[in-house]
C-alpha positions as CSV (number, residue, x, y, z in Angstrom):
1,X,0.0,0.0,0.0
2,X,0.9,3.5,-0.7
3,X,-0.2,5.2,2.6
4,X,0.6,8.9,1.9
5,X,-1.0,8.9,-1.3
6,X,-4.7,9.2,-2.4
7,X,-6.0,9.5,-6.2
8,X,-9.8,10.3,-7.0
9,X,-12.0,11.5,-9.9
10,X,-14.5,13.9,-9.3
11,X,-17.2,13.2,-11.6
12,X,-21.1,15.0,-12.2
13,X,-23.0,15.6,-14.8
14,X,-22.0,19.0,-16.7
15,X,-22.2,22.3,-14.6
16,X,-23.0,20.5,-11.1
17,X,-19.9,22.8,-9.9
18,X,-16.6,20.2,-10.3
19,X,-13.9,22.5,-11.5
20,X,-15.0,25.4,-9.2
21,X,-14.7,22.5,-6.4
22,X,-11.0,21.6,-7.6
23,X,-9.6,25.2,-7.6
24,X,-11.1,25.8,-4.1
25,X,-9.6,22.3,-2.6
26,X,-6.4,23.5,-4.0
27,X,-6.7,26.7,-2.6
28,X,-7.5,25.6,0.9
29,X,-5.1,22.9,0.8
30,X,-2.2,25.2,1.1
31,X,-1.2,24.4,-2.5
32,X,-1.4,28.8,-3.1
33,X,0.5,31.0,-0.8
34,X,-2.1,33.5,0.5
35,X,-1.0,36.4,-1.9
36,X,-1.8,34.2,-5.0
37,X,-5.2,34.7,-6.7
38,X,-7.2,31.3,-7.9
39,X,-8.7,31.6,-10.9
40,X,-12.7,30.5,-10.4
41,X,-11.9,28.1,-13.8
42,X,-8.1,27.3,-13.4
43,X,-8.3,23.5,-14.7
44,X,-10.3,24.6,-17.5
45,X,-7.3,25.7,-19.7
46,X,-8.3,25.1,-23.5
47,X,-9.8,27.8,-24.9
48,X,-12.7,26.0,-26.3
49,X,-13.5,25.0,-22.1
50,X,-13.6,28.9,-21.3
51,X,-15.5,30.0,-24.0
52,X,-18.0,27.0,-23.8
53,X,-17.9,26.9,-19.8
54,X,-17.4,23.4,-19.3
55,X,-14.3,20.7,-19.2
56,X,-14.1,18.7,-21.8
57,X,-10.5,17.2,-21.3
58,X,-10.0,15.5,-18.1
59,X,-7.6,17.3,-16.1
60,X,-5.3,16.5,-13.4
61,X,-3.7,18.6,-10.3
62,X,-2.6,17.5,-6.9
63,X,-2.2,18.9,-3.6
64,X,-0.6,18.0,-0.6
65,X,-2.7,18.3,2.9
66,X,-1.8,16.5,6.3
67,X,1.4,15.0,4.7
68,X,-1.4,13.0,2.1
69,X,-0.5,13.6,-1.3
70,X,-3.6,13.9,-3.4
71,X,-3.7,13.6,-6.9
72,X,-6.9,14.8,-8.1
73,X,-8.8,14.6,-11.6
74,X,-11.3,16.7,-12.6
75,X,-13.5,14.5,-15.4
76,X,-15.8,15.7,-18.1
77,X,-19.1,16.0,-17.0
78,X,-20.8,16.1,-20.3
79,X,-22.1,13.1,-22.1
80,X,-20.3,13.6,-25.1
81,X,-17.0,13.0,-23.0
82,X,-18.0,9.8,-22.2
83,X,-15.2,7.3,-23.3
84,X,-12.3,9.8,-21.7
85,X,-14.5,9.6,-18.5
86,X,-14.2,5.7,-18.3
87,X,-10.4,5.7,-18.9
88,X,-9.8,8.3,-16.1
89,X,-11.5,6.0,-13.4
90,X,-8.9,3.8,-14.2
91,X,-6.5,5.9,-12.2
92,X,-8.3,6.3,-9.2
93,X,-9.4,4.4,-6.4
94,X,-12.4,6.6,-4.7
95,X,-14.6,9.4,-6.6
96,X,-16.7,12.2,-5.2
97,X,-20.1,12.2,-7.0
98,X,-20.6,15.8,-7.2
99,X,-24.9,16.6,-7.6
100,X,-26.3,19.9,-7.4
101,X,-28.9,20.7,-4.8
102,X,-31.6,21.8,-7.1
103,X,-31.2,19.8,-10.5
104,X,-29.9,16.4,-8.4
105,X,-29.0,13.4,-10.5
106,X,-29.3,13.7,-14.8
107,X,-28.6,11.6,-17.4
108,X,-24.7,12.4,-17.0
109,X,-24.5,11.4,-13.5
110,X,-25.9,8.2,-14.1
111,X,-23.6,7.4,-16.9
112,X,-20.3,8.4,-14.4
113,X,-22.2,6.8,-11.3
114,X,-22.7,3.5,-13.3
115,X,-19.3,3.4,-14.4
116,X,-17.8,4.0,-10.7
117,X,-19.7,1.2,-9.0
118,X,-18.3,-1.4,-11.9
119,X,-15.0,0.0,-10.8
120,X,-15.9,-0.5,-7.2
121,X,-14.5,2.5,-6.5
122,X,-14.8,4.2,-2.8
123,X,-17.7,6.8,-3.4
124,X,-18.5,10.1,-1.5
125,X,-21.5,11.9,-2.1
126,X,-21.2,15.8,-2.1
127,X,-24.9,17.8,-2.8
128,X,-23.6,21.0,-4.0
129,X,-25.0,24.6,-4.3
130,X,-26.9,23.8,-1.1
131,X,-27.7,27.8,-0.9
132,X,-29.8,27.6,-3.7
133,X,-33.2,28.8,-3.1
134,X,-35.1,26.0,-4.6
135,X,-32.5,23.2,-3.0
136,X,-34.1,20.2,-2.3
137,X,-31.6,18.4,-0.4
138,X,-33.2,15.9,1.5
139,X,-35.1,14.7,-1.7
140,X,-32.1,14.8,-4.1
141,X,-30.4,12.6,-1.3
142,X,-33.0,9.9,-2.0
143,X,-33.1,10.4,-5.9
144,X,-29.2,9.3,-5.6
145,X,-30.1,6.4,-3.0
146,X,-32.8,5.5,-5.8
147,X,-30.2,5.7,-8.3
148,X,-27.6,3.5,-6.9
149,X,-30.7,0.8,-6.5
150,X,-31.5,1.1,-9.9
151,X,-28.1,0.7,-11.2
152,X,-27.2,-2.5,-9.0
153,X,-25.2,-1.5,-6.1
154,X,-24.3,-3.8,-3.3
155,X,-25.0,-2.8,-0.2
156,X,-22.0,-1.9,0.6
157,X,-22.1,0.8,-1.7
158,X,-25.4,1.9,-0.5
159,X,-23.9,3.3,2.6
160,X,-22.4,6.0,1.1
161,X,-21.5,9.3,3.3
162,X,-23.0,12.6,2.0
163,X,-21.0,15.8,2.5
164,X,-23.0,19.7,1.6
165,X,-21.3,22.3,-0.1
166,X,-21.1,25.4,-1.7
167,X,-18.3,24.8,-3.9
168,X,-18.2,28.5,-4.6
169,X,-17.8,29.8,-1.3
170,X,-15.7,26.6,-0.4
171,X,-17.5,25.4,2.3
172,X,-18.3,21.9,2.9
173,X,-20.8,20.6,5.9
174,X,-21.8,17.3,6.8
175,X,-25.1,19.4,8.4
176,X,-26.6,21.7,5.6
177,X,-28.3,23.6,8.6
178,X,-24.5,24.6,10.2
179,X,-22.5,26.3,7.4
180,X,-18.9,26.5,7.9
181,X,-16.2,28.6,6.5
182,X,-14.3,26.3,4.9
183,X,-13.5,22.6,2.4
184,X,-12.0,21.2,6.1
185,X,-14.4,19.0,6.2
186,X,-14.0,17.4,2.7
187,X,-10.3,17.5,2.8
188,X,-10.6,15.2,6.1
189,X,-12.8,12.9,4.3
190,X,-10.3,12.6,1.6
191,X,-7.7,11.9,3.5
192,X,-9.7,9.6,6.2
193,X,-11.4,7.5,4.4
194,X,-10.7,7.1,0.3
195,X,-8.2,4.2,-0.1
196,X,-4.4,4.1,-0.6
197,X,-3.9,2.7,-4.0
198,X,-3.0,-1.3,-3.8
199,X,0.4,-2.0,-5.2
200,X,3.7,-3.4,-5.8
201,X,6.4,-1.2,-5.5
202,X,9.0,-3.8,-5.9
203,X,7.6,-5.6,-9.0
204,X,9.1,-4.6,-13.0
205,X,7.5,-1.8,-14.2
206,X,3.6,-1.5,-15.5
207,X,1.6,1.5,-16.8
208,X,-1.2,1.9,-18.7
209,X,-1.8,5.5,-20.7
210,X,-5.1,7.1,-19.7
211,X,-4.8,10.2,-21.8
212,X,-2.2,11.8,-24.1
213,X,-1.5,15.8,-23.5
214,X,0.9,17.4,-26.1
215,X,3.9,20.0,-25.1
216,X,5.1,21.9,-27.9
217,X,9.0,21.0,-26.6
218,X,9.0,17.5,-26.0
219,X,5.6,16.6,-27.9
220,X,3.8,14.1,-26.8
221,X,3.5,13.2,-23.1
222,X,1.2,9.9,-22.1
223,X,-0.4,10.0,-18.7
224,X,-1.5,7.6,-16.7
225,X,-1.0,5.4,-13.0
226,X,2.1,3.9,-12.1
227,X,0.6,0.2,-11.5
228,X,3.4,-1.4,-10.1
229,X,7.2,-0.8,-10.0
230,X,9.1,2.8,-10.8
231,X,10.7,4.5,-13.2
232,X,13.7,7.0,-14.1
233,X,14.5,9.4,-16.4
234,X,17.1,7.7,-18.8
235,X,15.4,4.7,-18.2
236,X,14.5,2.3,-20.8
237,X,11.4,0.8,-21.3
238,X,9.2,-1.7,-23.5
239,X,5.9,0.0,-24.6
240,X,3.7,-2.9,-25.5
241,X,1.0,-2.3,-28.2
242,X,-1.6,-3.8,-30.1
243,X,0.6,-4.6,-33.0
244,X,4.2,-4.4,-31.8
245,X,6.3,-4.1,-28.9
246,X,8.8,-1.3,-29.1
247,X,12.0,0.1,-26.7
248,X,11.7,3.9,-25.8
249,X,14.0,6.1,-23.4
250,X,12.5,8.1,-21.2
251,X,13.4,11.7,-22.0
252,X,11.7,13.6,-19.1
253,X,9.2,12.7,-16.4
254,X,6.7,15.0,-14.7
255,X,4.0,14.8,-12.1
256,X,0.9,17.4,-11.2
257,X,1.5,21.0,-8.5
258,X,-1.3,22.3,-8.2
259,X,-2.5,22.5,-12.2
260,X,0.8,22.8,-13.5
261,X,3.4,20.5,-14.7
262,X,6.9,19.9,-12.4
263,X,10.0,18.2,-14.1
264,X,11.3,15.0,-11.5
265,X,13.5,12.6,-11.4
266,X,11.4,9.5,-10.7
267,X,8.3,8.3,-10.0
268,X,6.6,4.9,-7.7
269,X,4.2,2.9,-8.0
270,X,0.7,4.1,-7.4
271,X,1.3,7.8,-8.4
272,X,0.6,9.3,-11.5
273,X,2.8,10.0,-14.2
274,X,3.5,12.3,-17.2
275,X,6.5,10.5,-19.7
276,X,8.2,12.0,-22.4
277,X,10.3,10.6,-25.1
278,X,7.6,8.4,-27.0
279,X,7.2,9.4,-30.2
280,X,4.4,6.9,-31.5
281,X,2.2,6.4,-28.3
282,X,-1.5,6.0,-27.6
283,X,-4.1,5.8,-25.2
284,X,-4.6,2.0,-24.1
285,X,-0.9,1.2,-24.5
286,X,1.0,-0.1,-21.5
């Protein structure tokens, strides 16, 4: 086990509040000295996502609170992202199912929430926007419980926790009648109760790619979780795919603060990693 690390997916349907909720964890988290600003849509970095107002690329961050790292992705919520949304809960081992407190669950969450429980992943509820004036928490809570029937849960996964917020103000409450004044409460949660990725540190290396991003100096970078083993820069390694097996070096290596992209030396097993020096690399290959 890796127990100073934690990686979870947010995931909601589109506009349920997930990348204001991300900039406001990292915020709180100490990841931003106090004279920084946070722009309200920080992960949302294509220009397309800030015109349009929604994520379409899953991003990642991380942030570092009670000596837990947590790497954190922020998935599409909308149901044209669907496939990228799948590949990302490959990298994680708990999700908070992000619902607002007036809408509560549509078609999208379903789609996210179904994929999660076949992943048997660790699940936290968080009802957003709980200031809303037409909230309906207490109802929304049982359209999720509903929900999770209807798509097959165990029991188990019945017993979810439920956490309020207003991701805007970044306040999270596990009583929607006693606001606090800040994410504390989430961030505990986190680091409490989602699980420490299960793996072998000692074992050769594996690593699937979730998702490509693209630098314009060392071109294309694959992403995805260190499943067992490490690696180095200058290391070489097989990259096994559906047609042949070819040897790469790795070039540069790189791992999420905050939103943005920090040059290391190596990474372990369970964390998750950004490679360069592939030239012909592609989501699914390991």
């Amino acid at each position: 086990m890796s127990p100073q690390l934690r990686n979870i997916a947010i995931i909601a349907h589109v506009d349920h509040g997930k990348t204001t909720l991300v900039a406001h964890l990292l915020k709180q988290s100490g990841t931003f000295q106090a004279h920084q600003e946070v722009e309200d849509r920080m992960m949302d970095s294509m220009d397309l996502e800030r015109e349009r107002g929604i994520t379409i690329a899953a991003k990642n961050a991380s942030f570092i609170y009670k000596d837990v790292k947590v790497n954190i992705v922020d998935t599409p919520g909308h149901s044209d992202f669907g496939g990228e949304v799948e590949r990302i809960l490959d990298m994680v081992d708990g999700a908070i199912l992000l619902v607002d407190s007036s809408e509560g669950p549509l078609p999208q969450t379903r789609f996210v929430l179904k994929k999660a429980l076949e992943k048997n992943l660790k699940l936290l509820l968080c009802i957003n926007k709980i200031d809303r004036p037409d909230s309906r928490i207490n109802e929304v809570e049982n359209e999720i419980f509903d929900l999770f029937i209807d798509l097959d849960a165990t029991d188990e996964q019945t017993e979810f926790e439920t956490i309020y917020a207003i991701a805007r103000d970044g306040i999270a409450t596990k009583d929607p009648e006693k606001l606090t004044n800040s994410l504390e409460v989430l961030l505990d949660w986190i680091v409490d109760n989602m699980p420490a990725p299960n793996v072998e540190q000692d074992a050769p290396l594996q690593m699937m790619i979730s998702n490509i991003s693209y630098n314009n100096f060392v071109g294309r970078l694959p992403i995805g979780r260190v499943r067992a083993g490490s690696m180095k820069v200058g290391d070489q390694v097989l990259i096994s795919q559906e047609n042949k097996d070819s040897k790469f070096k790795i070039t540069a290596l790189f791992q999420y603060k905050a939103s943005e992209l920090l040059p290391v030396e190596e990474i372990h097993a369970g964390d998750i990693a950004v490679v360069a020096g592939f030239e012909d690399i592609y989501i699914g290959d390991t």
